[in-house]
N, C-alpha and C positions, 0 to 999 in steps of 0.2 A: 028399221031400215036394214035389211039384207047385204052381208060384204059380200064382195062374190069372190072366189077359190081362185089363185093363179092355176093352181095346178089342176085347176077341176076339167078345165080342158086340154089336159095334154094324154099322152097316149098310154097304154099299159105299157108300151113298149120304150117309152120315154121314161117311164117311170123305174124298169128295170135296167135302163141304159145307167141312169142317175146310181140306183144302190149297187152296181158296178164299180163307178167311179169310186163312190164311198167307201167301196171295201177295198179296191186297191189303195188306197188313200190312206186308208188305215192301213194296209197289209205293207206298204211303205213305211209308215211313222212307225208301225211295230218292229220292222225290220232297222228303221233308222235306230230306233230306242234300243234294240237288242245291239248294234253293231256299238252304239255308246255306251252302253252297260257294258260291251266285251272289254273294249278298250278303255273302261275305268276298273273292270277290273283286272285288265291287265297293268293299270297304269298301277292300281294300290298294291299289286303281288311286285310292281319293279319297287315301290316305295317301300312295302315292306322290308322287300330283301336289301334294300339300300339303308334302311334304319338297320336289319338283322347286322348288317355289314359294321353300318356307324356304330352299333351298340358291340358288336366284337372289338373293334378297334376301339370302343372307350372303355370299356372292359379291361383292353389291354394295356391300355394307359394306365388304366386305373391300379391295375397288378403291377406293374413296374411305377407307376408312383407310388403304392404303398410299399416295394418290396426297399422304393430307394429311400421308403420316409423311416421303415424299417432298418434299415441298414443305417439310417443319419442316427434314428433313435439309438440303437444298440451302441454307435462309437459314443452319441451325448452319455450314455450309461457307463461306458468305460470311462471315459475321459474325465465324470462326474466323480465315481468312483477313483479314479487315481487323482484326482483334486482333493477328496476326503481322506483318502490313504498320505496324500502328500502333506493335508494338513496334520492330521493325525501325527505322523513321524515327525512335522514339526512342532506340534504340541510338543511329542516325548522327549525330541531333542531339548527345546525350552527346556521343560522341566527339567530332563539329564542335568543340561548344563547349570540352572540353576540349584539344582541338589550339590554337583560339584562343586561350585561355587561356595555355597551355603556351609559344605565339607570343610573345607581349608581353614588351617587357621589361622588365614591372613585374612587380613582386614581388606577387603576391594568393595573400593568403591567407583563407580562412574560417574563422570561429571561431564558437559557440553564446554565449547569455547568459553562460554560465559559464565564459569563455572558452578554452573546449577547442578544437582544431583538427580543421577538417572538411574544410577543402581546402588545398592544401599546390602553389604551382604550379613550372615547371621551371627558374623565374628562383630561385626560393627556394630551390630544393635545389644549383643552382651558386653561389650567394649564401654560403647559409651554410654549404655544404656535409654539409645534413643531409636524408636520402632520405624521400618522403614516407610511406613507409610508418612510416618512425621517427617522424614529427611527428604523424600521424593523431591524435587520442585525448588526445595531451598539452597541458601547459596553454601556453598562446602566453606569458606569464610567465615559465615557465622554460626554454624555446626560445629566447627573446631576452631575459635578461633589461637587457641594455645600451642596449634601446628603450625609450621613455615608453610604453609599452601598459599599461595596468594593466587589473585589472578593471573599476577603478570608471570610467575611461575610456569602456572598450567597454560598461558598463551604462549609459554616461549620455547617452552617445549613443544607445543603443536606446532610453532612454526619450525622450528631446527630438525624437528623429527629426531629426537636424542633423547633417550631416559632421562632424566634428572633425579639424582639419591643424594638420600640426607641422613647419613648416621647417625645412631645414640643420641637422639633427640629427648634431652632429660627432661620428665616432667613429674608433677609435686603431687603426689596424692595419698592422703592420709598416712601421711609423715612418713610415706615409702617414696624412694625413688624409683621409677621408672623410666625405661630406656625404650627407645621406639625404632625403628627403620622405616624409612618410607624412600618411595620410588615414584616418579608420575611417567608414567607409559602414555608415547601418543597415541592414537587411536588411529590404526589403519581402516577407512573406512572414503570410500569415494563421495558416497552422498550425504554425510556430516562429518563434521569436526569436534574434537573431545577428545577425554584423554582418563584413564584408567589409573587410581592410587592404589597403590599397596602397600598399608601398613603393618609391619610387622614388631611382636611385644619379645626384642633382646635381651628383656631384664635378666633373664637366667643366665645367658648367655656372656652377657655382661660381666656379672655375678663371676659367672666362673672363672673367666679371664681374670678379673683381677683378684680372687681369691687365689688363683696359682700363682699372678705375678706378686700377692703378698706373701703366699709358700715358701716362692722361692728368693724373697728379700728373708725372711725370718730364715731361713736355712742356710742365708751367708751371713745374715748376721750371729746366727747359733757358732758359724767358723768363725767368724771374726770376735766374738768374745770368749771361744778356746785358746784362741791366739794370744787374745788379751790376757788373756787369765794365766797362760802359761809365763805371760813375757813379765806379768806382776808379780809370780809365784819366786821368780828368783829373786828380787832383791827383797821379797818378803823372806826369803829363807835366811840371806846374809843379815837384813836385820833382826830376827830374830836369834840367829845364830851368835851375833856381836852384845846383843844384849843379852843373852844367857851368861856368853865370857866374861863380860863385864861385871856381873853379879856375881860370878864365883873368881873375879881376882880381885875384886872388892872386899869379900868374906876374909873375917879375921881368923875365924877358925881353922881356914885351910894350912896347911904347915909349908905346903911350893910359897905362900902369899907371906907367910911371917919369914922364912927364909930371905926371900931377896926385900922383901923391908928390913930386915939387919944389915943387906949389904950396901942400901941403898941409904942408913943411917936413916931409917925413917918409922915415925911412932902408928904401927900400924891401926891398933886402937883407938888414936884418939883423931885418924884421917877416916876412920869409920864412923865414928862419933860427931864429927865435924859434915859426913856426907849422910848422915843419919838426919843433924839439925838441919839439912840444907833440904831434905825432901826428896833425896835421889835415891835414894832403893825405891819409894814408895814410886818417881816417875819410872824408874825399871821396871816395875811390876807393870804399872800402866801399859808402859810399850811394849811389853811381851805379851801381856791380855790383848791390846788392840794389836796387835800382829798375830795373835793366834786368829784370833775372830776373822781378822780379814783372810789369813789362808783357810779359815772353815768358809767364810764364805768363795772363794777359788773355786774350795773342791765342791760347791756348790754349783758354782755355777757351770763346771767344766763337768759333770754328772747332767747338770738340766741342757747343757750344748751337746753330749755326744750320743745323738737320737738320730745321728745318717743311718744307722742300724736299726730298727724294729726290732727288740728283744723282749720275751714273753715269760715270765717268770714269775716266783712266789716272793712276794716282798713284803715286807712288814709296814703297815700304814703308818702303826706309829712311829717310828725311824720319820717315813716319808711325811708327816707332818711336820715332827719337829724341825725336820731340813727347810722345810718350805715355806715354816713360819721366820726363819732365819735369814733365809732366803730373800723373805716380803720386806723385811725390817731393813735389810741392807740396802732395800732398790728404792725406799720412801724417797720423795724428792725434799731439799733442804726447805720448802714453803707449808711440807706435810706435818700434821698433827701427829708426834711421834709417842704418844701419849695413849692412845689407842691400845684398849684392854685386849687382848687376846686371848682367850681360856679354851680351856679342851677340855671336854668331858670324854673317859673312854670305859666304857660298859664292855668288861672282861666276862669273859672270854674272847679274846679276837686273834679269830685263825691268820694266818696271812692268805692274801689273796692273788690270783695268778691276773697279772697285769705288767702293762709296759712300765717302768717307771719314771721314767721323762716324761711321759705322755698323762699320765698320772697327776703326775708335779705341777706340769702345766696347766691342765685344768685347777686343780687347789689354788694355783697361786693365781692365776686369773681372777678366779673368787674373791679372793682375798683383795688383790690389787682392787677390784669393782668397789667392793664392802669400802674399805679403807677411801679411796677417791670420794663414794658417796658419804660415808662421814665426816670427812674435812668437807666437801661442800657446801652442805646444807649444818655446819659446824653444830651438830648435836651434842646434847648433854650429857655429861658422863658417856663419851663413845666407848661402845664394847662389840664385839665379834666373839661368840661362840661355836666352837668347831665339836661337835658331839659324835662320836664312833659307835656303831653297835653293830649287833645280826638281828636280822629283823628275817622268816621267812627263807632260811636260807643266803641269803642277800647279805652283804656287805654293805650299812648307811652310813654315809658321811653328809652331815649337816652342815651347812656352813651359814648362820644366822648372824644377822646385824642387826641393832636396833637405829635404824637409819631411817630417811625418808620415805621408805617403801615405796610402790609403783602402781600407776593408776593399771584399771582391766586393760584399757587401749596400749600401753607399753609393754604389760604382760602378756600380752598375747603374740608381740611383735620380737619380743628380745632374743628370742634366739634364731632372728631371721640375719643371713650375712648384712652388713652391710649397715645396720639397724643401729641408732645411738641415740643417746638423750644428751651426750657433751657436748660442748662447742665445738667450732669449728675448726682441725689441727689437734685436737686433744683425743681423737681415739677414730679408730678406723672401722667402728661395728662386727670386728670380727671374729674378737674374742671369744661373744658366747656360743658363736654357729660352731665355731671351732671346737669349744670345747662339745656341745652337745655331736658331733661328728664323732669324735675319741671316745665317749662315753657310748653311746647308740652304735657307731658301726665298728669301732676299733676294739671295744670291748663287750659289746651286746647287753649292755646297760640300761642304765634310763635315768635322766635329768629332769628335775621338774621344779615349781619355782611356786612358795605359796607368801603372799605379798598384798600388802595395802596400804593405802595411804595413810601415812602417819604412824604404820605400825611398823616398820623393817621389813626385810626379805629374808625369806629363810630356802635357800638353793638345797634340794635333796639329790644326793648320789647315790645310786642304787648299783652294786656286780655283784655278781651270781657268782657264787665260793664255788659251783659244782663245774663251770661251764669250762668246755675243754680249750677254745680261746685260740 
């Protein structure tokens, strides 16, 4: 079946009317599509330049937030940096302060209200020998409990705000005494409460004090037994002097004595004879022997009292012993063992030697007094004291040995510290032997030393240099 052509009957002229239309139709649409295409891309050239725009202005955000994140960074870098810097110079301070601290040598210690231990310094850990890490934390109460520290102490000074000090606080350690100072300082501080000790070790100090204030008792007592000694010397001379008379108007032989017995009608012979059987010349003799002794001893002792002067000369030892063993005998106390052998050994040649001799004296007879006290003590058998002189080296040695109880190493080491004794309490002041080792060592440039044991005696060695100009 044949479709039939709409167009088959229409005209050439209809047909060209038609591909008219068509191509204005298109020459329209082409024209509409270009006038859209203008105006897109006019629209993308505004979009661009409006992005170009946005992208300059974030851009420039972008540069002033980095210059401002810049600029935060560089001061967090300063400000980092002086945080480090600041803790740094607080480290050093720290440490400063603790070196200073560590420095001193006082004992500081820190403690809280409660009185717990917060700082613990290097005086304190050679002190008491406890490390600070051990004290940290602990209560300072049980750390010392042999110090007045109490709580209520250190609370009551935190409250008052007032130092509180405690003088010469004596304490007992290997048979020395020790002398302490302490202070509790409160602690200025706003955001805790506490309070700061300072102990400090006065022993020397102590020491010295009363080694002057016993100086100068011994330097009035040195006046006060010149005194004595001059005020006994006199009626020691008139009895002396009456008992000389008496024995020579007693004398039959004398011709003044038989003269006034003829005038007195009296048998001078046989009132001689009569005081002969009664025992009186022989008690004359007596009291003019114990009247001499006592004015040797006078001029003893008024020789060992007149040392206000420091005088430096050549003096003969042996003289200066025999004085000082005379000396010793006279001062025994009436309870002393007077029985006590005394011997000298003296190995000649012995130059004299340039020394004080009060100063001298006193040392020997200190010796001597020690020896002697230690042999009545411990009442040893057959007590003897040898006193042996030589030259040894140049040197001048004076021995002065007992056979007494001798002395453990712990006493020997201690004995010529002031202060220092093994008598009872009242019976000696320890400071004989500091003393004499003083006189010997600085007064004379000597040397003292002490060789000793138990059960076998001491033997005290005195060493001066014959050459030293002194």
């Amino acid at each position: 079946m044949n479709i039939p052509n709409p167009f088959s009957s229409l005209s050439a002229t209809d047909s060209i009317t038609g591909m008219g239309i068509l191509v204005i139709f298109l020459i329209i649409l082409q024209t509409l599509l270009i006038i859209g295409l203008q105006r897109s891309r006019m629209s993308n050239k505004r979009a661009r330049n409006a992005l170009k725009e946005s992208q300059k202005a974030l851009e420039q955000r972008i540069r002033e937030r980095t210059d401002s994140l810049y600029l935060t960074n560089n001061l967090l870098i300063d400000e980092v940096a002086r945080h480090e810097q600041t803790g740094r110079q607080l480290r050093e301070t720290k440490l400063y302060l603790q070196s200073m601290i560590n420095s001193m040598p006082s004992i500081i210690i820190g403690v809280t209200a409660d009185a717990e231990v917060t700082h613990w310094n290097a005086a304190a850990e050679n002190t008491f020998e406890i490390f600070s890490h051990d004290a940290l934390g602990k209560k300072i109460t049980a750390l010392l409990p042999r110090f007045p520290i109490t709580l209520q102490t250190i609370q009551t000074t935190i409250r008052e705000g007032e130092p509180l000090s405690s003088q010469h606080v004596q304490q007992h350690d290997d048979e020395k005494n020790r002398y302490f100072e302490i202070t509790i300082y409160p602690l200025i501080s706003r955001t805790q409460q506490g309070a700061v000790i300072r102990i400090d070790d006065v022993t020397f100090k102590v020491t010295i004090e009363n080694l002057m204030i016993q100086n100068e008792k011994m330097y009035s007592l040195g006046e006060v037994a010149a005194g004595i000694a001059h005020e006994i010397n006199n009626p020691l001379s008139v009895i002396l002097q009456n008992a000389q008379n008496i024995q020579r108007r007693t004398d039959p032989q004398l011709a003044m004595n038989q003269t006034r017995a003829q005038q007195l009608d009296v048998d001078l012979k046989s009132l001689y004879n009569y005081l002969s059987a009664s025992e009186i010349p022989q008690m004359m003799d007596s009291i003019r022997e114990a009247g001499e002794r006592s004015a040797s001893i006078v001029r003893n002792m008024l020789e060992f009292s007149h040392n206000s002067k420091r005088i430096i000369d050549l003096i003969d030892i042996k003289h200066l012993l025999e004085q000082t063993i005379v000396l010793n005998r006279s001062t025994q106390h009436a309870n002393e063992n007077n029985q006590i052998a005394i011997n000298t050994l003296y190995v000649e040649p012995l130059p004299p030697v340039k020394a004080s001799a009060p100063e001298l004296q006193q040392v020997l007879l200190n010796l001597l007094r020690n020896a002697t006290q230690a042999l009545n003590q411990y009442k040893t058998q057959n007590p003897q004291i040898l006193i042996k002189v030589y030259v040894e080296n140049n040197n001048l040695v004076i021995e002065v040995q007992d056979n007494g109880p001798g002395m453990t190493d712990t006493v020997r080491e201690h004995v010529f510290e002031p202060f220092f004794t093994t008598k009872e309490v009242g019976s000696g002041t320890g400071l004989g032997l500091s003393v004499s080792y003083f006189i010997i060592t600085e007064r004379h440039q000597g040397s003292i030393d002490v060789k000793t044991s138990p059960g076998k005696g001491s033997n005290f060695i005195i060493k001066l240099p014959l050459t030293s100009a002194q």
